[in-house]
C-alpha positions in Angstrom: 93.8 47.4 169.4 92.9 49.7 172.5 89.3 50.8 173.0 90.3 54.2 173.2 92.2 53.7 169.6 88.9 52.2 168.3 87.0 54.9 169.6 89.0 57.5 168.4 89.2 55.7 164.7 85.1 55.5 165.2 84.6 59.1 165.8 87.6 60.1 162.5 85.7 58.3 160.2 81.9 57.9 161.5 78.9 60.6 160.3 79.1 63.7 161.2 82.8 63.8 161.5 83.9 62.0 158.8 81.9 64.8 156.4 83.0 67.2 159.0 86.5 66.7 158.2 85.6 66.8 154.3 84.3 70.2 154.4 87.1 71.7 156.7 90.0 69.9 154.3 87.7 71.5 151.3 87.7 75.0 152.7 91.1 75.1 153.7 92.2 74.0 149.9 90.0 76.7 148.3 93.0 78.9 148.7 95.1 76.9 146.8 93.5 74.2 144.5 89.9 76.0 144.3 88.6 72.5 142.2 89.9 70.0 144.3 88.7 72.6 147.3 85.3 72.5 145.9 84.8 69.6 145.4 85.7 68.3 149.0 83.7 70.9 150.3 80.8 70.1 148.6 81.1 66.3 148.9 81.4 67.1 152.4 78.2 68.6 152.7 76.3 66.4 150.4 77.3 63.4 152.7 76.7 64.8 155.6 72.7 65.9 154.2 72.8 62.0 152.7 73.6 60.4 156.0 71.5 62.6 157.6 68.6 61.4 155.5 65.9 58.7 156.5 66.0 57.4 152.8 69.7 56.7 152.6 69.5 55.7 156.9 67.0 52.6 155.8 68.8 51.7 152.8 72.4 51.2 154.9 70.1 49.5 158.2 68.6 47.4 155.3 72.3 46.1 154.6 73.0 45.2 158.3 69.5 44.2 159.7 69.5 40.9 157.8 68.2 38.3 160.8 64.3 38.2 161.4 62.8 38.8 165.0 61.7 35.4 166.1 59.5 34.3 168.6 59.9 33.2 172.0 57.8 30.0 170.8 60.6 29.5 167.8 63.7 29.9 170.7 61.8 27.5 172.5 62.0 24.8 169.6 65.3 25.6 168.7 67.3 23.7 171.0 68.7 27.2 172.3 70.2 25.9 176.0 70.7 29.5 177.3 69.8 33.4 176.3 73.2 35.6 176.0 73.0 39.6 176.3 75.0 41.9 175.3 76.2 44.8 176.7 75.5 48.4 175.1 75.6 52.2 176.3 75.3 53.2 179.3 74.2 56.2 181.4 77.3 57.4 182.9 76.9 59.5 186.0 73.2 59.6 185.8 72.2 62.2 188.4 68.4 60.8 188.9 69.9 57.3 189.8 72.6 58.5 192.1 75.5 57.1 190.1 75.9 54.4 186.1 73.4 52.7 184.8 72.5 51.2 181.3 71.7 53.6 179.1 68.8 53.5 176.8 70.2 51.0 174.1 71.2 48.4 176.6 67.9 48.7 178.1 66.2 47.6 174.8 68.2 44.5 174.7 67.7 43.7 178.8 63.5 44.4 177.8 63.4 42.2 174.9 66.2 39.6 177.1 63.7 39.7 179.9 60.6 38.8 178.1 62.0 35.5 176.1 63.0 34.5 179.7 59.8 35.5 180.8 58.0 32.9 178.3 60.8 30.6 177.4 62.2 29.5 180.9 65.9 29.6 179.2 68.4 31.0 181.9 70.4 34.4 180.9 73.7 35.5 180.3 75.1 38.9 181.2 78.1 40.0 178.9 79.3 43.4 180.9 82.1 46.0 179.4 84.1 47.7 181.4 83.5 51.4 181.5 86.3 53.6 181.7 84.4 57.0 182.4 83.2 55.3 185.2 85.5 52.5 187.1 82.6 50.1 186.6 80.8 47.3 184.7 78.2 47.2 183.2 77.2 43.7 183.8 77.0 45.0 187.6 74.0 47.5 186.8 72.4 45.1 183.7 71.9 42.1 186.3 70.3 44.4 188.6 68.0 45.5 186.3 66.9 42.7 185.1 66.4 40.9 188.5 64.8 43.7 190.2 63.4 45.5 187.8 62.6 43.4 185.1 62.1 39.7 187.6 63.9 37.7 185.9 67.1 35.8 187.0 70.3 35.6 185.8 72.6 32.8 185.7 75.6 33.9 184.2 77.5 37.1 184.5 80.5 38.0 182.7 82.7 41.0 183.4 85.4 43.7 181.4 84.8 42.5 177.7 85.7 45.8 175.4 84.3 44.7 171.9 82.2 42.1 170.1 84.8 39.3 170.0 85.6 39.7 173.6 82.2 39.4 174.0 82.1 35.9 172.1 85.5 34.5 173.7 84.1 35.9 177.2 80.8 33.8 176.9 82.7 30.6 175.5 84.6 30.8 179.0 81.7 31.7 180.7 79.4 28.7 179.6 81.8 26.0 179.0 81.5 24.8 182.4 78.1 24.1 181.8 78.6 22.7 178.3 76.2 25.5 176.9 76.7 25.6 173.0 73.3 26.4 171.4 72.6 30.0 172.4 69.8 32.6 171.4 72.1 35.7 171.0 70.2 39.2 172.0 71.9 42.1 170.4 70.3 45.1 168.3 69.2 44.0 164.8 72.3 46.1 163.1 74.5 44.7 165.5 73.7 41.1 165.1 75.6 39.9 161.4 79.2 41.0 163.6 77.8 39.6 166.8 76.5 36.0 164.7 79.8 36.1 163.0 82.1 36.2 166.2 80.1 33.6 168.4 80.2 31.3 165.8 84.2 31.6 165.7 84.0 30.8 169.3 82.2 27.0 168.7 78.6 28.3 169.9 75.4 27.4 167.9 73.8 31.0 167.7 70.1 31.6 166.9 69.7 35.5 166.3 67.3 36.8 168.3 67.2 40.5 166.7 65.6 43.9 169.0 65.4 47.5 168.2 64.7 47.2 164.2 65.4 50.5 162.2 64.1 49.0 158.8 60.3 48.4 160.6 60.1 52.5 160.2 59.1 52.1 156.7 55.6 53.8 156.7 56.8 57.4 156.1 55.8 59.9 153.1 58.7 60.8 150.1 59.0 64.4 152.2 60.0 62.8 155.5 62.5 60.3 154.2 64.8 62.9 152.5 64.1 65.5 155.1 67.2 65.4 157.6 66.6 63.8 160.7 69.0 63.7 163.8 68.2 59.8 164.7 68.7 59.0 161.2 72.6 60.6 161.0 
């Protein structure tokens, strides 16, 4: 499957279009079959007001963001022989920087990245994706950030992956010439079951090592969490 296919499929199906499409299908019906109109249209709306919702945002984060944070002490006992990053978003064209650069996503991973390396002494691996808006990769911009901005090295740097499993096959490439196998994975907490899941089928040892929790915003009143919020759709 392309990326562009798998993008396209993402944005069909993901909030808001996937309600989006409900309610236009639902109006477009109430001319014909008003119940079966109605009921689209309204389903539409109330799922696009659900997934818009802190309440019902948690719950679904709850189901992915199933690996504790860990320490840099507990990597350190681990046996972990390398950290692994993954790429994320990036800032395409960003006028302030003169040209790409990770957007803010991938900069939560390359902070948190950067400070296990910091207090662990493990070298890092880059895992870059190759973006098409731009003619680039992002493994270019995320080892100069963490080098120069961030001061820590990088060992490994691994370019063009398009998904999570050519992320995982990438590394395995990447790091069997140095017989890496026990890695501490860095990905987003909601990312990290998939990202786990596809490692592992590539041989590697993976101790999750979680950033950028959603569940840890749990200290909010009954009003806020069914108010609609624009970071929780």
């Amino acid at each position: 499957m392309t990326v562009s296919l798998t993008r396209t499929i993402e944005t069909v199906f993901m909030p808001p279009m996937g309600p989006l499409l409900l309610i236009a299908v639902g109006a477009l019906l109430l001319w014909t079959r008003r119940r079966g109109g109605w009921v689209l249209f309204g389903g539409g709306w109330a799922a696009l007001y659900l997934v818009s919702t802190p309440l019902v945002t948690l719950l679904l984060a709850g189901w992915l963001e199933t690996h504790a944070a860990v320490s840099p002490e507990q990597i350190s006992g681990s046996g972990a022989e390398a950290i692994v990053i993954i790429s994320a978003d990036s800032y395409v064209y960003g006028p302030e920087y003169g040209g790409t650069t990770s957007g803010r996503y991938e900069l939560e991973r390359l902070r948190y990245a950067a400070y296990l390396q910091r207090r662990t002494g493990l070298p890092l691996a880059v895992i870059g994706a190759k973006i098409r808006t731009a003619g680039e990769d992002s493994s270019v911009w995320m080892r100069t950030i963490l080098e120069q901005e961030f001061g820590v090295p990088v060992r490994w740097v691994s370019t063009n992956s398009f998904n999570t499993r050519e992320d995982a096959r990438q590394a395995r490439d990447l790091l069997r010439q140095d017989l890496v196998k026990h890695i501490a994975l860095v990905t987003h907490a909601g990312h990290m079951p998939r990202a786990v899941w596809a490692f592992e089928q590539q041989g590697f040892q993976v101790l999750a090592a979680p950033t950028a929790f959603y569940t840890q915003r749990t200290k909010m009143s009954l009003l806020r969490r069914v108010l609609p919020a624009a970071d929780s759709l």
